[in-house]
Every structure is written in C-alpha cells, then in structure tokens.
C-alpha positions in Angstrom: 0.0 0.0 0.0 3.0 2.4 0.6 3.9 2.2 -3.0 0.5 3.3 -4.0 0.4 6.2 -1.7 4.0 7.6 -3.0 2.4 7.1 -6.7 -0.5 9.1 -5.4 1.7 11.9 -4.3 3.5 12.2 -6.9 0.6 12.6 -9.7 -0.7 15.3 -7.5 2.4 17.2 -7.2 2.9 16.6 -11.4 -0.7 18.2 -11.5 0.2 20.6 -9.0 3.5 21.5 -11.0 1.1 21.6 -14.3 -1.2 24.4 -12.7 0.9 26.2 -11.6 2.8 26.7 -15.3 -0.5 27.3 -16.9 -1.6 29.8 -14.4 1.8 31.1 -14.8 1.7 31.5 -18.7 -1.9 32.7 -18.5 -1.3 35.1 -16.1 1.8 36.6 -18.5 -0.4 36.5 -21.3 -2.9 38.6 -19.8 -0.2 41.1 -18.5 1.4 42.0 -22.0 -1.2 41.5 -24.4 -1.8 45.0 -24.8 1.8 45.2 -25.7 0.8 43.4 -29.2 -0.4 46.3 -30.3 2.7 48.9 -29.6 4.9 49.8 -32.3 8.2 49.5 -32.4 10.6 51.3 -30.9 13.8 52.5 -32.9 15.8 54.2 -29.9 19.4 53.1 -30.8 19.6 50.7 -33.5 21.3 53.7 -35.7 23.5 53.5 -32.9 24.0 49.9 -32.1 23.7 48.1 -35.7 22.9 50.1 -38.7 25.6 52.9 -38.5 28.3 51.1 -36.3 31.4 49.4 -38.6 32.3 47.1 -36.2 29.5 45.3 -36.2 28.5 45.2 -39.8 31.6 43.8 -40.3 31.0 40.6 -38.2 33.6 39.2 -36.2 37.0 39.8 -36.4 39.9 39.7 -34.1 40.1 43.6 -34.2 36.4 43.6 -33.8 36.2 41.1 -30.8 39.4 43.7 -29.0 37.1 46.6 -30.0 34.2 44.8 -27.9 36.2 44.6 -25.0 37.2 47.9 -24.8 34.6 50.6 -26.6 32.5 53.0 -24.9 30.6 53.0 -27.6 27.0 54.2 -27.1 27.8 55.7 -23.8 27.7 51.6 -22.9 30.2 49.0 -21.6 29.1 45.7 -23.1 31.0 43.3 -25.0 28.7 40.5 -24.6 26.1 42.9 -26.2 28.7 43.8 -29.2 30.0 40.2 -29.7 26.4 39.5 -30.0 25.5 42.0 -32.2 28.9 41.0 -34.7 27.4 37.6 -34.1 24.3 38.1 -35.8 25.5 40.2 -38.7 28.3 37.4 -39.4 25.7 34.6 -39.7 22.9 36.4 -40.7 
C-alpha cells in the first residue's frame, strides 16, 4: 500500500506542477497583451547596428578587441557587441 500512496503523491504534485505553469503562462499572457499592439521602438539601433562598422563587419579579431574595450554608445558591453557581430556574421 506504501507504493501506492507515494504514486498518489507524486501525480498530484505533477498536477500541482502543471497548474501552476499554466496559471503562470496565463497570467503573462494577460499582462502584455496590450503590448501586441505597440509599435516598435527605434531608440538606438542607428547606434548599435545600422551605423556602427564594427558590427556590420561581423567578427573579427580587431572587432572582438574593439568589444572589449569601446565606450561606444555611452555603454560598456562586450557581450552585447559580440552578439550583435554575431548576428550580422551569420545572418
């Protein structure tokens, strides 16, 4: 009888577990669905992508340095740039 007890536990803490992420996703979608209808914002991708050599040019060893050490954008963050190179090299 033990076993069937522990069984019994365990499907209602899966169901519990189950709940709880749909009340969590339904509770997110009903948060930002107004956001679907927001245009988008173009604050600094001049800045960031479309006017910024380094990382139109994908990555380079020179561009990887630059990442590591630009102030670019008023910003320190490589991971950001490396990401950014990252994209434009692959697509």
């Amino acid at each position: 009888m033990p076993v069937a007890g522990k069984a019994g536990l365990r499907m209602n803490s899966n169901l519990r577990a189950i709940l709880l992420s749909m009340a969590l996703f339904a509770s997110t979608v009903v948060l930002f669905w107004r956001t679907c209808s927001h245009g988008f914002l173009n604050w600094d991708d001049p800045q960031y992508v479309q006017m910024n050599r380094e990382v139109l040019t994908g990555v380079t060893r020179a561009n990887a340095a630059w990442a590591f050490t630009t102030f670019n954008a008023a910003n320190w963050h490589p991971l950001t740039w490396l990401s950014l190179q990252l994209d434009t090299q692959f697509f």
